[in-house]
N, C-alpha and C positions, 0 to 999 in steps of 0.2 A: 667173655665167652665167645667162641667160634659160631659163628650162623649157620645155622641148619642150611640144608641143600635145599630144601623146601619151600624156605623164605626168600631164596638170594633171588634178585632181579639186576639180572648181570648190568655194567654199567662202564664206560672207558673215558677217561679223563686226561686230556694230553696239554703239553705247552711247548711255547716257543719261545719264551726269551718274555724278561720285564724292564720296564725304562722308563722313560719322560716321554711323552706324548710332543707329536708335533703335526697337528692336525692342518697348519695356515699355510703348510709348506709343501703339503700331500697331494700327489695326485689321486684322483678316484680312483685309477688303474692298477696302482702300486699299492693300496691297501687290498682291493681286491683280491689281486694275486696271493696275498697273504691268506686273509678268509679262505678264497677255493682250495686253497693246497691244508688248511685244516680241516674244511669242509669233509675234503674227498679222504682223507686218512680215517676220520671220524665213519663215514659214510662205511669204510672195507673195515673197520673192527666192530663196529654195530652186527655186521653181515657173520663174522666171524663167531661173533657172540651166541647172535641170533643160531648160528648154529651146533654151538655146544664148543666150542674152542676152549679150551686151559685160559685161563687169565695169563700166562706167561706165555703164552705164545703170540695172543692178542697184543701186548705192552711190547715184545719184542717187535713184530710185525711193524707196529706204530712206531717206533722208534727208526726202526732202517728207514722206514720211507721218508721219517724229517731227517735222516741222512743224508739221501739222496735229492732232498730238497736245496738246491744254495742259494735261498730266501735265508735260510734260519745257518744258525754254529755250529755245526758237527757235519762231518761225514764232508760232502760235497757245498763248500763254500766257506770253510773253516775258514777264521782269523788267521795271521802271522805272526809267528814269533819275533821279537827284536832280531833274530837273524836270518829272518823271511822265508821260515821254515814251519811246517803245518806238526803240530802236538797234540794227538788227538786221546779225549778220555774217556773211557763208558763203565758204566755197573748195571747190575741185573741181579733181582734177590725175589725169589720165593716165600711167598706169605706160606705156604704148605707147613714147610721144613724149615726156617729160616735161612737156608743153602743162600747163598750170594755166589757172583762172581767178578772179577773188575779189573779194567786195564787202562793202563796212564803212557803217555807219552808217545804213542804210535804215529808212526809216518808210513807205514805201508799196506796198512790192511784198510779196505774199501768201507770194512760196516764194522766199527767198532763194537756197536751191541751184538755183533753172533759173535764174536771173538769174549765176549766178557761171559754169555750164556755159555760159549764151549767149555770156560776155567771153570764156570758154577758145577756143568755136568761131568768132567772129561781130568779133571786134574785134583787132586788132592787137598792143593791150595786156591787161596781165592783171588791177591792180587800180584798181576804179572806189570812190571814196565819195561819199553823201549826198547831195544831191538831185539832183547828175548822175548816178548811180549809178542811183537811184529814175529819172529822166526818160528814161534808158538802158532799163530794164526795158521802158516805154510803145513806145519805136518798136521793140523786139524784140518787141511783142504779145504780153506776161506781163504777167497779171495785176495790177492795182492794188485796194485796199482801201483803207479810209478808218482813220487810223493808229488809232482803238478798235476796232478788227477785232480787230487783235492781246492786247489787252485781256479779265483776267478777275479780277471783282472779290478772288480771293484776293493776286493780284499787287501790288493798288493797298492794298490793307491792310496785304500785309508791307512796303510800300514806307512807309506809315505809321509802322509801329511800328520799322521799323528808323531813321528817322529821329528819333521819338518816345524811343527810347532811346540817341540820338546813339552808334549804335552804325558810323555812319561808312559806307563803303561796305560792302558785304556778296556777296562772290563767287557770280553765278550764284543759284541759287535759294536761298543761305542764310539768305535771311530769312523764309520762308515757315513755319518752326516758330516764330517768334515772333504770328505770326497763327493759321491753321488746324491747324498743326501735324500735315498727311494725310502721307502718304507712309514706306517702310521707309528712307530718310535722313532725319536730321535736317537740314531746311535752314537749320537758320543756320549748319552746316559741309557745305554741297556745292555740287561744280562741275557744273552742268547743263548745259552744250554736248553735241550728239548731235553721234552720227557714224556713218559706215560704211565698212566696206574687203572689198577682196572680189578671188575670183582667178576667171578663167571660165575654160570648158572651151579658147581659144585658149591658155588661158598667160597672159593679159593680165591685170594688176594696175588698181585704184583705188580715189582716197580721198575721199571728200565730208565735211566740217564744217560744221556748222549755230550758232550762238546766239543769243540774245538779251543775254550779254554779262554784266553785276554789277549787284543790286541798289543802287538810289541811286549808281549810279557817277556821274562826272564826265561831262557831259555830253560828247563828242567822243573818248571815251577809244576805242582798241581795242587788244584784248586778241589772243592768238595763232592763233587759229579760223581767220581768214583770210588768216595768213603761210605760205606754203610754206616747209616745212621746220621750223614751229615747231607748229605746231595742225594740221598737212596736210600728207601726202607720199607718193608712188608711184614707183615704179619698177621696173619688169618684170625687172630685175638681181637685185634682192634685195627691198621690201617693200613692201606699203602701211600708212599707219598715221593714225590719226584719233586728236588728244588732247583731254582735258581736265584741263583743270584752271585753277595757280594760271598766267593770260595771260601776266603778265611775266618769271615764273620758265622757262615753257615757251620764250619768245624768247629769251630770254637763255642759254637751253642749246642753241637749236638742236633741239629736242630729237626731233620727229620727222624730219629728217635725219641727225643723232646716230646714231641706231639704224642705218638704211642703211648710215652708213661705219663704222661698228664692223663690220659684216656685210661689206663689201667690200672693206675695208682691214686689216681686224684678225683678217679669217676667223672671227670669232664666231660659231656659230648662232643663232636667232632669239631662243630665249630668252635666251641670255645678253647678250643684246645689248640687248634691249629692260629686262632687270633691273638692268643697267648702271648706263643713263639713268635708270630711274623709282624703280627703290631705291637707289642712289647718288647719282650727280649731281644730279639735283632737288632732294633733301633740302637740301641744302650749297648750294645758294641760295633756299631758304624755299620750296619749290614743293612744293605737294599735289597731287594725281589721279593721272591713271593712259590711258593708252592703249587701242585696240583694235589689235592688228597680221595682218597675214597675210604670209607670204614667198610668195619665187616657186616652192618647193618643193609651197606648198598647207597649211605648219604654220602653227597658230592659237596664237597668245600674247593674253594681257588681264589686263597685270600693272598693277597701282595701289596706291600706298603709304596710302593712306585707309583706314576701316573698311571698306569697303563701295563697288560701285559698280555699276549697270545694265548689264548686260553680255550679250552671248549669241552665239549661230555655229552655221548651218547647214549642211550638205554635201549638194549635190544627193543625193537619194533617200535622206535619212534625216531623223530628226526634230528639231527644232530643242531647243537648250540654253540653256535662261535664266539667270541668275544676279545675286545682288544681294550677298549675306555674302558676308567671306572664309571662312569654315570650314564653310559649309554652302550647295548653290545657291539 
């Protein structure tokens, strides 16, 4: 059943990527940086909430800005492709309507989630790729950048060295401990896809997924971030839910729909539902990460089978919660 407007106490739940923890190699600094830049996203949809915002605007908003982050995998500081080239992917779905929108393989357009929100609103269809996709962005009057926009020279090093140690493709930001080696994951084990989900004060649910997709991947490959129902799912019945992790494993489960019909068909609550899929099912077809969820009740789940994953959840009028370890935030 859909939550009354009455009871919802709006709530925004984001991620940055899930991995292996590498705590003995970290500087204070470099984890830091990580926390304030969820901190402060967390901090402006709280505000947002706080004042009456669409849950879809809120989830969008949150996503452009880990865009614009090149801490995290999408937008600004994207992975490379095996031919050192940026493929960038987003989805955006409405708990309301169930309306989706989503786009794969983009090299030109600055913020892939308003380009996937413009398909949701503005186009018939829901998923565009690659240079239609990118020439789609131009007559919707979203931004273009020139594709090293997206580029930052630690990206093209790990792109280097993971090649350099024929270490094959490499998921999401995993190759970036073979170069720099900054960040509290280890990246040559993390899934760097952002996301966010979020419930407003109407009752209304939604999910925005961002990436830049696997190091030295195959060039045309794409992975779950912009499949509904696999990397992206809403619905104002029972949940919204943003994932990462391993792409194929995540499709091949269904997995953020998974969770939904567990909840709607199997009467699970949120967490068991979501623990279900991400410590059950996933494992038993090779898939690592881990989810951010919210149901239509307003409860916050951010279960992930990894060591470790960027994680956090504000609630209009209180303070935001960050988290990176499992045993400690």
């Amino acid at each position: 059943m859909t939550m009354s407007s009455a009871l919802a106490r709006p709530v925004l739940a984001i991620h940055g990527g899930a991995g292996t923890l590498r705590r003995g190699s970290m500087s204070a600094g470099a984890e830091q940086g990580y926390r304030q830049a969820l901190h402060e996203i967390l901090e402006q949809g709280q505000a947002q909430l706080a004042a009456g915002a669409p849950a879809l605007d809120v989830v969008v908003e949150a996503v452009r800005q880990l865009e614009e982050c090149e801490l995290f995998n999408a937008g600004k500081g994207a992975v490379f492709t095996a031919a050192a080239q940026h493929e960038l992917d987003a989805c955006v779905m409405d708990g309301r309507s169930l309306n989706a929108g989503a786009v794969a393989g983009l090299r030109r357009t600055r913020n892939p989630v308003l380009l996937a929100r413009a398909v949701m609103e503005r186009s018939p269809h829901l998923l565009f790729i690659g240079e239609a996709a990118d020439e789609l962005a131009r007559r919707y009057g979203l931004e273009w950048v020139e594709p090293d926009w997206f580029s930052v020279p630690q990206r093209l090093e790990q792109l280097r060295r993971v090649q350099a140690s024929q270490a094959g493709q490499v998921l999401d930001h995993d190759g970036q401990a073979l170069s720099l080696g900054e960040g509290p994951l280890d990246e040559r084990h993390k899934f760097g896809t952002v996301g966010a989900v979020a419930l407003d004060a109407q009752g209304h649910l939604a999910a925005a997924t961002s990436t830049g997709g696997m190091t030295n991947k195959q060039p045309g490959r794409v992975g779950d971030s912009p499949i509904v129902g696999a990397g992206c799912y809403a619905n104002d019945a029972t949940v919204a839910i943003s994932s990462t992790g391993t792409g194929e494993a995540f499709i091949r489960a269904c997995a953020a729909h998974d969770v939904s019909a567990l909840m709607a068909y199997a009467g699970l609550d949120l967490r068991s539902a979501c623990e279900r899929v991400v410590m059950d099912k996933l494992p038993q077809l090779g898939g690592e990460g881990g989810m951010v969820a919210v149901s239509a009740r307003g409860e916050v789940c951010l279960p992930f089978n990894t060591e470790g994953m960027y994680r956090g959840y504000v609630r209009a009028g209180e303070k935001p919660w960050v988290g990176i370890y499992r045993d400690a935030p």
